[in-house]
C-alpha positions as CSV (number, residue, x, y, z in Angstrom):
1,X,-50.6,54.3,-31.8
2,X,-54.4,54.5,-32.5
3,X,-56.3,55.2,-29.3
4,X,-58.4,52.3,-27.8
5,X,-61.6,54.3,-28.0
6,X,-62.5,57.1,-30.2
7,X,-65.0,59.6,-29.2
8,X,-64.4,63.0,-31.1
9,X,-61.4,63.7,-32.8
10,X,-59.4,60.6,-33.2
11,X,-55.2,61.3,-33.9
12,X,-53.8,58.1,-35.3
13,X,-49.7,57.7,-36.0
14,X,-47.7,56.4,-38.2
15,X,-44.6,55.4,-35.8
16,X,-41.1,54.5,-37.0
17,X,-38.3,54.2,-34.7
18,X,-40.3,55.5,-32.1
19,X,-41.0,59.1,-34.2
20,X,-44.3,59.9,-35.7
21,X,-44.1,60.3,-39.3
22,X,-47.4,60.5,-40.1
23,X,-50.7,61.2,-38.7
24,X,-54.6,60.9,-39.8
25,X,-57.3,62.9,-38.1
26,X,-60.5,61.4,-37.9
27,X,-63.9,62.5,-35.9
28,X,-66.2,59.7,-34.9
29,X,-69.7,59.0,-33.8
30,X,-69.4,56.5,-31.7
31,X,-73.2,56.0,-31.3
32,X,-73.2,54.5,-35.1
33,X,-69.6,54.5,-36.2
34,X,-69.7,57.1,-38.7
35,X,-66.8,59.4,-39.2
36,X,-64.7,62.1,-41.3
37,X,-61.4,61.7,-42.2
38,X,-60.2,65.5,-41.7
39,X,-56.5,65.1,-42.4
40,X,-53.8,63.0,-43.5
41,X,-50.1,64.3,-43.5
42,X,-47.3,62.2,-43.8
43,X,-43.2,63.8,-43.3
44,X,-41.5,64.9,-46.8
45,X,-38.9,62.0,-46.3
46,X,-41.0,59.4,-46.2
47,X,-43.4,60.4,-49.1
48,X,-44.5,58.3,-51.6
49,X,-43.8,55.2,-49.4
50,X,-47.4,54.4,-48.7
51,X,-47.5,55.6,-45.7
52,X,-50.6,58.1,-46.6
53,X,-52.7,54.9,-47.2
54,X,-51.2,53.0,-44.2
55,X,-52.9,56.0,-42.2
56,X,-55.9,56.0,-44.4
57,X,-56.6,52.4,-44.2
58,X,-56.4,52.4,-40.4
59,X,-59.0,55.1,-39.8
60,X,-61.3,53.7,-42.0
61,X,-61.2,50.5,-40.3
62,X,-62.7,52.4,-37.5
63,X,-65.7,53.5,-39.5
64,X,-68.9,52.1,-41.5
65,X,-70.2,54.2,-44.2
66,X,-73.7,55.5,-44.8
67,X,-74.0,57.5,-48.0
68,X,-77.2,58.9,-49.8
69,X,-76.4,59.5,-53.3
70,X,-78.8,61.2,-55.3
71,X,-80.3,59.2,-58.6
72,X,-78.8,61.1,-60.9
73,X,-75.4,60.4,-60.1
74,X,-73.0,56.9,-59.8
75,X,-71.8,55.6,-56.6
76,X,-69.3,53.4,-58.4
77,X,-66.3,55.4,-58.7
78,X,-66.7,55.9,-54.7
79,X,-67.1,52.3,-54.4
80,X,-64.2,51.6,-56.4
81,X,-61.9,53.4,-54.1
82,X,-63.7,51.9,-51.0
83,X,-62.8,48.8,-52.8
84,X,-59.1,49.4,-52.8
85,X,-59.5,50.2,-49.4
86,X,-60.7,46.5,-48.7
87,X,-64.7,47.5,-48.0
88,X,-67.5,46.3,-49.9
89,X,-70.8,48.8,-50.9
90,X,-74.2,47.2,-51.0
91,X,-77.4,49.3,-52.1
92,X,-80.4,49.7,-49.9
93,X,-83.5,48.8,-52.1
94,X,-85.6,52.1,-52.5
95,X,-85.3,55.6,-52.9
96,X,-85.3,58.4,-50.0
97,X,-86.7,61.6,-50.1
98,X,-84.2,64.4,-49.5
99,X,-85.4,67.9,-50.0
100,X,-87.8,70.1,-51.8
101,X,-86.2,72.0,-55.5
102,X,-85.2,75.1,-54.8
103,X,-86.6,75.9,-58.0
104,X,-88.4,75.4,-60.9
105,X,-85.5,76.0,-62.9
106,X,-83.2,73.0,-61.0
107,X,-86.3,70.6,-61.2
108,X,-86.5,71.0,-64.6
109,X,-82.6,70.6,-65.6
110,X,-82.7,67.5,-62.8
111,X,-85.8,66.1,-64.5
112,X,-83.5,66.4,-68.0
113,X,-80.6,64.8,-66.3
114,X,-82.3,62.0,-65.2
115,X,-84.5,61.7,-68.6
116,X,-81.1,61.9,-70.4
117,X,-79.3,58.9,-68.2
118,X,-82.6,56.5,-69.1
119,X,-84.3,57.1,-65.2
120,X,-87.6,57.4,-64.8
121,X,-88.4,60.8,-62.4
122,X,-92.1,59.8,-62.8
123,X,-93.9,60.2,-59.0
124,X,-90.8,61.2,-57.8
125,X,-88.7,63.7,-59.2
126,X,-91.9,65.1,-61.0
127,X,-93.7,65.7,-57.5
128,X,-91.0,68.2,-56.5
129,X,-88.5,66.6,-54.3
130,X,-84.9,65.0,-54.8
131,X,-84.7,61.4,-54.1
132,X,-81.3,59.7,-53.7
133,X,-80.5,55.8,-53.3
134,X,-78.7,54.5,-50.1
135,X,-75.8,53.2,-50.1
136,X,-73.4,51.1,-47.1
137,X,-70.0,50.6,-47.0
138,X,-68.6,48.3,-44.9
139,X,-65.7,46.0,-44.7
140,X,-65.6,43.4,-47.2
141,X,-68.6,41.2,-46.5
142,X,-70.4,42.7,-44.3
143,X,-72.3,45.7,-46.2
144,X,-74.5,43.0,-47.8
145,X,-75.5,41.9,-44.5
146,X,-76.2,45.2,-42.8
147,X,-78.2,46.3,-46.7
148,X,-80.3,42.9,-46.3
149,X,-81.4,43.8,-43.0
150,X,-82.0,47.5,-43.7
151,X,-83.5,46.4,-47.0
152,X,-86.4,44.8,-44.4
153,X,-87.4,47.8,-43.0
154,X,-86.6,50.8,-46.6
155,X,-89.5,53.1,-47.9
156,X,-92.3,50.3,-48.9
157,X,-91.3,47.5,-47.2
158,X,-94.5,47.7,-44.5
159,X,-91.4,46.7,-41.9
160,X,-89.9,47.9,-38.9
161,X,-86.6,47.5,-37.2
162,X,-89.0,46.6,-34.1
163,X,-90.9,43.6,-36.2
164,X,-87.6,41.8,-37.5
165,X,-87.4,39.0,-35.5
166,X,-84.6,37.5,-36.0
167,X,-82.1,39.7,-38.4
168,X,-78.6,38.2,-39.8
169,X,-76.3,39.4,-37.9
170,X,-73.2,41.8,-39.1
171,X,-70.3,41.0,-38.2
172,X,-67.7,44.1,-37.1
């Protein structure tokens, strides 16, 4: 059984006939609901069975996702397989600054990279730091909610959380 309240590492079985025959191994933040998913192992016999989802599915129910992807790569492949998984991705408008280039070397073959897929690194890229796009995962319906609100306050809005009045609220 799942526990009621995960803070740290999570165990969650898979029970049948009262013998665990599978278990998922997931760490949680419980200040904003972000998590790992360390480990999935289901029993040889009952492979192939679905089980391995079964387990998967219920610890990411117990989870929101935050991911910062940098511009020069797709999010959609993950958000396809999030979306088999029954959540929805939304993208935060804007762009976050990550870290410096290492070197001049990876700036340059970034700055090709991004050239190459039609982006524009202009006062970005070109100023020496990575910038990635933000995106939320939720369960179905509510990333667009939480990526509305967080849209109010992104890089260039002029907003804070403190100065949104009245917010739509996310459902859990």
């Amino acid at each position: 059984m799942p526990p009621d309240e995960v803070v740290g590492p999570g165990r969650i079985e898979l029970r049948l006939d009262g013998r665990a025959v599978g278990v998922a191994t997931l760490v949680v933040c419980p200040q904003d609901r972000t998590g790992v998913l360390e480990h999935v192992q289901v029993d040889d016999e009952h492979r192939g069975r679905g089980y391995g989802r079964i387990l998967a599915l219920a610890a990411f129910s117990r989870v929101d996702w935050a991911t910062f992807v940098l511009r020069m790569f797709s999010y959609d492949p993950v958000a396809a397989s999030l979306a088999e998984l029954g959540y929805q991705s939304a993208r935060v408008d804007g762009v976050f600054r990550q870290r410096r280039f290492a070197s001049e070397e990876e700036q340059t073959q970034i700055l090709d990279t991004l050239s190459s897929a039609g982006m524009d690194p202009e006062g970005l890229e070109t100023d020496g730091w990575l910038y990635a796009h933000l995106y939320i995962s939720r369960p179905a319906g509510a990333a667009t909610e939480l990526a509305t609100v967080m849209n109010a306050v992104s890089p260039g809005s002029g907003t804070s959380l403190a100065e949104l009045a009245d917010p739509p609220p996310i459902r859990q």
